[in-house]
Backbone bond lengths (Angstrom), bond angles and torsions (degrees), N, CA, C in turn:
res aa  C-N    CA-C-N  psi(-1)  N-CA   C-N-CA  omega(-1)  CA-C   N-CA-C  phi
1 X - - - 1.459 - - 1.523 109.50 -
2 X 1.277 105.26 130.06 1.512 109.62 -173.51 1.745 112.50 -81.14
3 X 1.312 100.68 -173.51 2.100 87.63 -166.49 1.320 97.46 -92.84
4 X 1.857 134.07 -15.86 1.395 104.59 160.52 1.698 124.40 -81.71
5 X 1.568 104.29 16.85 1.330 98.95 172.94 1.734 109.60 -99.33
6 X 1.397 86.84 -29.80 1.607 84.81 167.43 1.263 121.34 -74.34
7 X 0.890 118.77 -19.06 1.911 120.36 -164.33 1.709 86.02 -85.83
8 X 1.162 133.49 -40.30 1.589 140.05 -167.40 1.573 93.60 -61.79
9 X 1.480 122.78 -73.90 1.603 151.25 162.57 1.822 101.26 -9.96
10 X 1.148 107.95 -65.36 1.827 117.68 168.35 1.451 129.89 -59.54
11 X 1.503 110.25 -53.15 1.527 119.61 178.92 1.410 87.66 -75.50
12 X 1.710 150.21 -72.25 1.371 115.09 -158.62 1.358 130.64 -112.27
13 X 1.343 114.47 4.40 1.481 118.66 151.56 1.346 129.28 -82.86
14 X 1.212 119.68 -38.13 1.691 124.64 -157.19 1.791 97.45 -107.81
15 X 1.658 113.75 -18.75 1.417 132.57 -168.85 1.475 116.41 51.77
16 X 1.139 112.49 30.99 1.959 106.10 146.29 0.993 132.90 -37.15
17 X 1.577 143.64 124.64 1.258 130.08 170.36 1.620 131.10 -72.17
18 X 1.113 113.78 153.34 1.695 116.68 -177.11 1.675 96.05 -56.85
19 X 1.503 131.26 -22.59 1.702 118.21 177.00 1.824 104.14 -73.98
20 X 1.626 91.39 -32.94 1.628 96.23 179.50 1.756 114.86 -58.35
21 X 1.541 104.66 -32.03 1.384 97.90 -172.60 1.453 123.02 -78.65
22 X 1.973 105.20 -31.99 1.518 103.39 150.87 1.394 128.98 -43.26
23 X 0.935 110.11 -58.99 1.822 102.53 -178.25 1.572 107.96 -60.32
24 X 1.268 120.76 -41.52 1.310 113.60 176.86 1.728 122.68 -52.59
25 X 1.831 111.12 -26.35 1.229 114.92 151.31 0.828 143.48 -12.91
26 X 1.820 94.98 -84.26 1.301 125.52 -162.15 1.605 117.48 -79.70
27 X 1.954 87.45 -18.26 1.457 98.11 -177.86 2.119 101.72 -74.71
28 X 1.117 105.95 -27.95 1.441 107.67 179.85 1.310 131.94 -106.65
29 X 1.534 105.97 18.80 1.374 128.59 159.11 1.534 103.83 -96.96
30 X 1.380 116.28 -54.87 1.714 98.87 177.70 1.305 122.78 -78.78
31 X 1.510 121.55 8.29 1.219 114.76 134.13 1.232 159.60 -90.05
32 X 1.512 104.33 -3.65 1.234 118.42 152.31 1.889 113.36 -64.70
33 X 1.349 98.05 -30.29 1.975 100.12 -164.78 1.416 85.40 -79.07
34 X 1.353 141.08 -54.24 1.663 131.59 -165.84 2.138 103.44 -71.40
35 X 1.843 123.43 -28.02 1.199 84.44 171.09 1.328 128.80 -81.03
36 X 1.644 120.83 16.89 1.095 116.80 -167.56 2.004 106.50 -76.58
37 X 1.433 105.93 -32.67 1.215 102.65 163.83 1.429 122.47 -96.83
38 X 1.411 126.70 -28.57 1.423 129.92 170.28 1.251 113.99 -78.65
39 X 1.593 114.14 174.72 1.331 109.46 163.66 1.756 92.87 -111.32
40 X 1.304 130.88 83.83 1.298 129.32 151.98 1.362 138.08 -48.26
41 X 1.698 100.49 -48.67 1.679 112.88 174.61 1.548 82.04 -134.89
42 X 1.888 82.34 161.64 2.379 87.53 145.84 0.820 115.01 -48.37
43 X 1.579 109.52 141.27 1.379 136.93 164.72 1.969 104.50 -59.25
44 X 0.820 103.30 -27.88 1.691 121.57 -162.91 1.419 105.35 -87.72
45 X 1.640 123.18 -28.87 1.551 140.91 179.33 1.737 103.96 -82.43
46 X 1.411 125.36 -8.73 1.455 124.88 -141.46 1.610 105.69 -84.11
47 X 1.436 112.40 -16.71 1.628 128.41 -167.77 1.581 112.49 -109.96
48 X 1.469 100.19 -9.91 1.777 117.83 171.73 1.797 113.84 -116.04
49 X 1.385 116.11 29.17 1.354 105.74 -173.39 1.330 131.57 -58.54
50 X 1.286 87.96 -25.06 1.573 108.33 -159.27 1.774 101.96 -93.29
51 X 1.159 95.05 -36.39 2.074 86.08 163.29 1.284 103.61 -87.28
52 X 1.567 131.59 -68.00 1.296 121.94 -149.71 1.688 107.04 -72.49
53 X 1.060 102.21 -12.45 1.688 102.31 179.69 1.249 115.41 -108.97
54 X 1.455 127.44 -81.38 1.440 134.84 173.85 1.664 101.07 -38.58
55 X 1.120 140.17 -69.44 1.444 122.04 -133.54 1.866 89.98 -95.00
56 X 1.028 113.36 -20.94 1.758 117.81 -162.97 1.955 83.79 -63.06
57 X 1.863 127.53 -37.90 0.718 122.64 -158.80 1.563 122.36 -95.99
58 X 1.528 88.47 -26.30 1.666 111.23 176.55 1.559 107.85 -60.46
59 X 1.592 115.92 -29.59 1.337 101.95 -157.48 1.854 107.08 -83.97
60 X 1.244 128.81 0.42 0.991 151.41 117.69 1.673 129.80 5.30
61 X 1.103 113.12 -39.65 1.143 147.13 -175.16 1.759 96.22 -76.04
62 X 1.139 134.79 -39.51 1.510 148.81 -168.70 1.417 105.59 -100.22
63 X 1.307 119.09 21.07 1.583 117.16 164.29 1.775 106.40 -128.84
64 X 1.190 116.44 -30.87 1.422 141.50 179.03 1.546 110.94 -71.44
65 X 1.099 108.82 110.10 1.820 107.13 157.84 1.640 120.93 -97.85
66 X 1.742 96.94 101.83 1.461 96.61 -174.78 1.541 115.96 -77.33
67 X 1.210 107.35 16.11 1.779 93.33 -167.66 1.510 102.18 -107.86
68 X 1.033 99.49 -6.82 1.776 103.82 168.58 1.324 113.14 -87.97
69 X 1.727 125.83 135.12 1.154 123.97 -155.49 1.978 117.70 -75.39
70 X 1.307 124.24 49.40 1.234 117.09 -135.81 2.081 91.03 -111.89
71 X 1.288 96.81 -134.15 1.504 101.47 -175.19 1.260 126.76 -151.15
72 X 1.669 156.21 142.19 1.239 138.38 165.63 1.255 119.96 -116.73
73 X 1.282 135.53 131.16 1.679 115.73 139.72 1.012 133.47 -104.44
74 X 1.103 130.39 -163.14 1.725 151.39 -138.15 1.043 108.80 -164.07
75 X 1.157 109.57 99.33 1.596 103.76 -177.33 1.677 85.83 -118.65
76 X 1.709 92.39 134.40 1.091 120.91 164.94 1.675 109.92 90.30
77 X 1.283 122.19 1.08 1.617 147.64 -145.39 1.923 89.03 -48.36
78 X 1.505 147.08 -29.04 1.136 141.95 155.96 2.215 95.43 86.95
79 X 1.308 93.83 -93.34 1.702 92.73 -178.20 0.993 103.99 -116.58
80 X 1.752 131.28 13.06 1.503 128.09 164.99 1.270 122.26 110.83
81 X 1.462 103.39 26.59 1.611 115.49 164.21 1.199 107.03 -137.68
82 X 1.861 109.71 144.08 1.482 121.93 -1.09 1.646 102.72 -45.80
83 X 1.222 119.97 -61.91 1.469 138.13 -141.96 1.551 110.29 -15.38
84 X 1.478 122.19 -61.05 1.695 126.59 -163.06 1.652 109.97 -75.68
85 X 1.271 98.37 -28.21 1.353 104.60 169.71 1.683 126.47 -80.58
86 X 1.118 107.05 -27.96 1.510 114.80 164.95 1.901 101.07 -67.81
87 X 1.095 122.11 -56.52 1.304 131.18 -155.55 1.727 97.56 -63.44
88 X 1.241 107.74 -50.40 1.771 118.87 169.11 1.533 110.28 -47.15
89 X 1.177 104.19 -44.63 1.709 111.65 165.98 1.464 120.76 -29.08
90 X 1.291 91.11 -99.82 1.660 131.58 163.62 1.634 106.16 -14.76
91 X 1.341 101.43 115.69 1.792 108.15 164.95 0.853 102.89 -135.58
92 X 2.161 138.75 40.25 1.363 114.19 159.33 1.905 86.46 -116.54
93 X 1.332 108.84 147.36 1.491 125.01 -154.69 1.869 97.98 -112.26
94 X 1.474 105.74 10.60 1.197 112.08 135.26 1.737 134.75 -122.68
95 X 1.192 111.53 36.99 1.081 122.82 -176.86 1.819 85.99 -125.42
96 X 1.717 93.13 127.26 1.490 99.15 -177.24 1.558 130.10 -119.53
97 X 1.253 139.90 123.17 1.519 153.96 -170.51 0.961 120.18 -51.59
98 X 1.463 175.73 -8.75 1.173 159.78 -148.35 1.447 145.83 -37.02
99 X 1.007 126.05 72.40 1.548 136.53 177.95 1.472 119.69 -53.23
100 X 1.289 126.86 117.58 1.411 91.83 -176.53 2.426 69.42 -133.18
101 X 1.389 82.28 158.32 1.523 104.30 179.07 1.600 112.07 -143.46
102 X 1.128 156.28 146.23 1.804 151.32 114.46 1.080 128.03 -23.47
103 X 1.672 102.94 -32.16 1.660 113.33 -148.50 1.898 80.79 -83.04
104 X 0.947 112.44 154.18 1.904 120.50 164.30 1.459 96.01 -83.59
105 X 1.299 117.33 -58.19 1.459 122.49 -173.46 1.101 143.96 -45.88
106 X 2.200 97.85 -34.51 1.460 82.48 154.49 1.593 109.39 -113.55
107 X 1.028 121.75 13.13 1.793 107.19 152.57 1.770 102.61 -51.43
108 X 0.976 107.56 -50.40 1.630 89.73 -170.17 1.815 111.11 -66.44
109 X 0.971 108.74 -41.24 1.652 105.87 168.01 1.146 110.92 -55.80
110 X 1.519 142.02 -9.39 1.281 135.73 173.20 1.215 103.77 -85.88
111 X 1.422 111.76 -71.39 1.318 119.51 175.57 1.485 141.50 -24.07
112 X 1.611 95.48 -35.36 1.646 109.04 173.62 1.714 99.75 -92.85
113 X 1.210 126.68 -21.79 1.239 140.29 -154.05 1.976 73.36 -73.31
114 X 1.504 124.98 -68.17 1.490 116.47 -125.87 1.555 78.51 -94.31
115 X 1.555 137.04 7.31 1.703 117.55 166.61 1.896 87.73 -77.67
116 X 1.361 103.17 -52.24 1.403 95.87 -163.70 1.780 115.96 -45.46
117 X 1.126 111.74 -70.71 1.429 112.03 -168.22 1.615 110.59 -59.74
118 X 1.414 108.66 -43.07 1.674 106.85 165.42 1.956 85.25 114.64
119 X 1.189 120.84 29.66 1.474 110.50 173.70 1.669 115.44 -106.26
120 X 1.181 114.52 153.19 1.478 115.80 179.55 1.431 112.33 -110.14
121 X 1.360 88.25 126.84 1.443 135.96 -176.24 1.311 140.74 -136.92
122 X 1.786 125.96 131.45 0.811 126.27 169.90 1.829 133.41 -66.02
123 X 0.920 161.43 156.92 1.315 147.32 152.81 1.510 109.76 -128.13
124 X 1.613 102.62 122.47 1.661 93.85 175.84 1.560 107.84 -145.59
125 X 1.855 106.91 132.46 1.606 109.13 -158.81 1.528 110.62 -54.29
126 X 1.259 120.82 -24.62 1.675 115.50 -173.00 1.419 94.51 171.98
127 X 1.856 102.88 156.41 1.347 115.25 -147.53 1.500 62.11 -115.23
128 X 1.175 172.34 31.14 1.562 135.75 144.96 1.590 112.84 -45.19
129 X 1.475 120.77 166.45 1.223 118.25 -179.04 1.848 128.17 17.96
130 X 1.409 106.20 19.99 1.672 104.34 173.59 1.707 105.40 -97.81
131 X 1.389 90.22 146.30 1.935 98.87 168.79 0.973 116.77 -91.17
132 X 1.403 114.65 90.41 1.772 124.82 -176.25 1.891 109.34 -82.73
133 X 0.967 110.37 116.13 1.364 102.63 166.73 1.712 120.44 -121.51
134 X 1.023 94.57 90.23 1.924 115.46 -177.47 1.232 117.21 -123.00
135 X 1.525 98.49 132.62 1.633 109.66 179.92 0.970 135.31 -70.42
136 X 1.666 100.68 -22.80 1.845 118.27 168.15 1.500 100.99 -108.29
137 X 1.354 117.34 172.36 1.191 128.95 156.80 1.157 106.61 -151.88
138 X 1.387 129.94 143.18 1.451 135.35 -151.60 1.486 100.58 -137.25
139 X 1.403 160.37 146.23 1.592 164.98 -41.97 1.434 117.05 105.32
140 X 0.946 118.23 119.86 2.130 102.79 166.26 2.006 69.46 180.00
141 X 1.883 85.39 135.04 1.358 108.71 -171.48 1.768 125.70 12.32
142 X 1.401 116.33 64.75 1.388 118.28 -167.88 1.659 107.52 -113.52
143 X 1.152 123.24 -55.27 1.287 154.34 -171.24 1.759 132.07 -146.91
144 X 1.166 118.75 166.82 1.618 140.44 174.55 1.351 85.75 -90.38
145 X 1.756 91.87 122.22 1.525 127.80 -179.99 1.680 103.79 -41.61
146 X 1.449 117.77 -41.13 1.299 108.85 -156.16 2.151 83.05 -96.99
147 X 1.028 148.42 -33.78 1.696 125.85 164.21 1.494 96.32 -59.11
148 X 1.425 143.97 -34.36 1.648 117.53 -166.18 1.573 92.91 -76.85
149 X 0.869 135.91 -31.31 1.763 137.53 -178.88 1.291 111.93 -58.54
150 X 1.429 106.18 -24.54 1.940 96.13 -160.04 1.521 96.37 -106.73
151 X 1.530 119.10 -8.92 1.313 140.12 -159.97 1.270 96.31 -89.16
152 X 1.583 111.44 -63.38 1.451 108.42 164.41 1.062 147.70 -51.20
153 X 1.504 110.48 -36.82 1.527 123.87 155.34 1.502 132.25 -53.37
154 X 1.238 99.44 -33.62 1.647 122.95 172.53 1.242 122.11 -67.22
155 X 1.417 114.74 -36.19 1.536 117.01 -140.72 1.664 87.37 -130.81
156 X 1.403 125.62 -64.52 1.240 107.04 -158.58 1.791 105.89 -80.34
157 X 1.361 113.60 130.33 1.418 105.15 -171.30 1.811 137.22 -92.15
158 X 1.825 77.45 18.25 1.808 94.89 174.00 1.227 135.49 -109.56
159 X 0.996 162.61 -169.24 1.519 149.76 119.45 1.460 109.40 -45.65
160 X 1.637 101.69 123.08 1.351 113.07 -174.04 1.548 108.27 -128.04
161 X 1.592 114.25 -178.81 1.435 112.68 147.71 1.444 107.95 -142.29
162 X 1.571 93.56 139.68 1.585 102.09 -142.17 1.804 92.94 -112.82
163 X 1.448 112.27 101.57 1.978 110.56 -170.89 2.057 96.20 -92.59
164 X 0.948 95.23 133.27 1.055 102.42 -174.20 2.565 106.14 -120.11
165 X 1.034 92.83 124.58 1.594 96.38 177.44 1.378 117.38 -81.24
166 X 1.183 141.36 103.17 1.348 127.56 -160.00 1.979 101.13 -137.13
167 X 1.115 85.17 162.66 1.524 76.15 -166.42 2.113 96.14 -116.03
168 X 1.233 113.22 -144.99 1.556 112.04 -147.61 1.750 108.58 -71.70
169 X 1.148 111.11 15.12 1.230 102.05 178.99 2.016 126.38 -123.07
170 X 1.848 86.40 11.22 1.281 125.67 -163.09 1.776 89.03 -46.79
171 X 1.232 128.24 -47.99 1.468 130.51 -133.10 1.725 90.25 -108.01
172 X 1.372 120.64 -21.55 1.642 129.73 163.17 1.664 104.99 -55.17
173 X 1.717 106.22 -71.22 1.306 110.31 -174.70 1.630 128.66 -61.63
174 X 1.777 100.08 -5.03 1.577 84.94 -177.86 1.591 94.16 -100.64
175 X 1.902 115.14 -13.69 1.785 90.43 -173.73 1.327 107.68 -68.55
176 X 1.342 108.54 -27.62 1.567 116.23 178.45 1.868 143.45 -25.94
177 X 1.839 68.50 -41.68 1.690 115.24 176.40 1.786 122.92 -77.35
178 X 1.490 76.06 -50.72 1.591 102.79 -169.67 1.443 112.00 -22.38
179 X 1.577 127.00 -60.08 1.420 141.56 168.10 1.736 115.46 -14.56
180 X 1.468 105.19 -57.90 1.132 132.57 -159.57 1.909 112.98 -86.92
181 X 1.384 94.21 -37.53 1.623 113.84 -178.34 1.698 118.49 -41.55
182 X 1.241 116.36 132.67 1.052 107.47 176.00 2.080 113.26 -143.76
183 X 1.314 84.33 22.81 1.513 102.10 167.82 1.178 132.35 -120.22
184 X 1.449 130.53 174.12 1.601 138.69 169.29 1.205 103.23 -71.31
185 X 1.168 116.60 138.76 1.478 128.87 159.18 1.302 132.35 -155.29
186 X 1.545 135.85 131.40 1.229 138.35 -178.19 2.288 116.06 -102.91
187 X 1.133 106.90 136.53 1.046 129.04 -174.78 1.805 111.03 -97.38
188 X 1.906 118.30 86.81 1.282 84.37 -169.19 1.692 110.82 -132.55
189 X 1.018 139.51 178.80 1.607 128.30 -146.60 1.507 83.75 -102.90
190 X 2.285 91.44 139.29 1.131 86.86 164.08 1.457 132.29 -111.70
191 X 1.531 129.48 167.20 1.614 129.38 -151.07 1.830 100.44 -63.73
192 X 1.416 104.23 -25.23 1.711 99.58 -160.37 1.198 113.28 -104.14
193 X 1.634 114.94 -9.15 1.491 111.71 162.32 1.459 111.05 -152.91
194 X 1.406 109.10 138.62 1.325 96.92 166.06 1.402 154.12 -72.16
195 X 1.524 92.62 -2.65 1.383 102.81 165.62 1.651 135.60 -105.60
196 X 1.672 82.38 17.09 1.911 92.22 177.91 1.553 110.13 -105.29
197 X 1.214 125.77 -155.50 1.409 130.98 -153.68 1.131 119.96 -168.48
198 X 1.554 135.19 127.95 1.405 115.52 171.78 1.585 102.68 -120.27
199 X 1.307 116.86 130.26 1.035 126.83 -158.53 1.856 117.19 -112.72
200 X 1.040 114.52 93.40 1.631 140.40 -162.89 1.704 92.65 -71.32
201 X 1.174 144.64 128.53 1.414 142.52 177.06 1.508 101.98 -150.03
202 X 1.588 135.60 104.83 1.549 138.41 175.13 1.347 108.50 -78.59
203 X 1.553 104.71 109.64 1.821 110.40 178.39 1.372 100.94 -82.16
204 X 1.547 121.15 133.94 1.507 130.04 160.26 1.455 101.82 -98.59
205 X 1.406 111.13 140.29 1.631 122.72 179.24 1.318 93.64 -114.62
């Protein structure tokens, strides 16, 4: 899908605004200028950003209720997806972002990322030993379904719902699980391929 099919895909399905799509720009112009020295994304992803990246993350947006005053993170968010794109979303200024990354490198690409576009955001170097308490938790290429499960269970200390982006082997790794499972969970198709999955799972603490 080309980027005026995506830009169409945002403004009238998912309802982004045309200010939303500027920042989404600028957010994917200075990432093309930082992977030229980093490795932020594939080199191989760099000519599809805007489908394989932006919209795989935007669609995201349709599991989340931002108008309730609540919270998300990102674990593992890498160059800021889902994370920058959810946050570009978001216009209630009590509903709060959380990025969390390892890498130093791209915390700082975030960091300069959210003076530039003007969005609010959290950035945090790594969730080891932190007390995260978020109502969402958000996934896209971080971990094996069954470490983001035990991660979540571990770490965030509320009742959450934990969407996870998974691609063609989504429906392998949960029979895998299945035995062990002791939660709700929904299995649901995703917009940018047909053979991936976004996978809705409600943690009780």
């Amino acid at each position: 899908m080309d980027k005026e099919k995506v830009q169409t895909n945002l403004l009238n399905k998912l309802k982004f605004s045309k200010e939303d799509l500027e920042k989404i720009q600028v957010f994917h112009d200075e990432l093309l200028r930082f992977n030229k020295k980093y490795n932020l994304i594939s080199k191989s992803t760099e000519k599809d950003i805007w489908h394989r990246h932006i919209l795989d993350s935007a669609q995201l947006v349709n599991y989340i209720d931002f108008k309730q005053n609540k919270s998300i993170s990102d674990m593992g968010t890498g160059a800021g997806f889902p994370g920058v794109i959810l946050a570009i979303f978001n216009k209630n200024p009590k509903f709060h972002v959380k990025l969390y990354d390892k890498s130093s490198v791209k915390c700082d690409f975030l960091e300069s990322i959210r003076s530039k576009i003007d969005v609010e955001f959290d950035v945090f170097g790594n969730y080891i030993n932190e007390y995260i308490s978020s109502d969402y938790v958000v996934s896209r290429a971080f971990k094996k379904l069954e470490e983001i499960i035990r991660i979540s269970r571990e770490i965030i200390k509320v009742d959450h719902k934990l969407i996870i982006l998974k691609g063609k082997n989504a429906e392998n790794e949960i029979n895998k699980l299945k035995p062990f499972m002791n939660f709700m969970y929904s299995l649901e198709d995703s917009i940018t391929d047909p053979n991936s999955k976004i996978l809705v799972i409600q943690i009780k603490k």
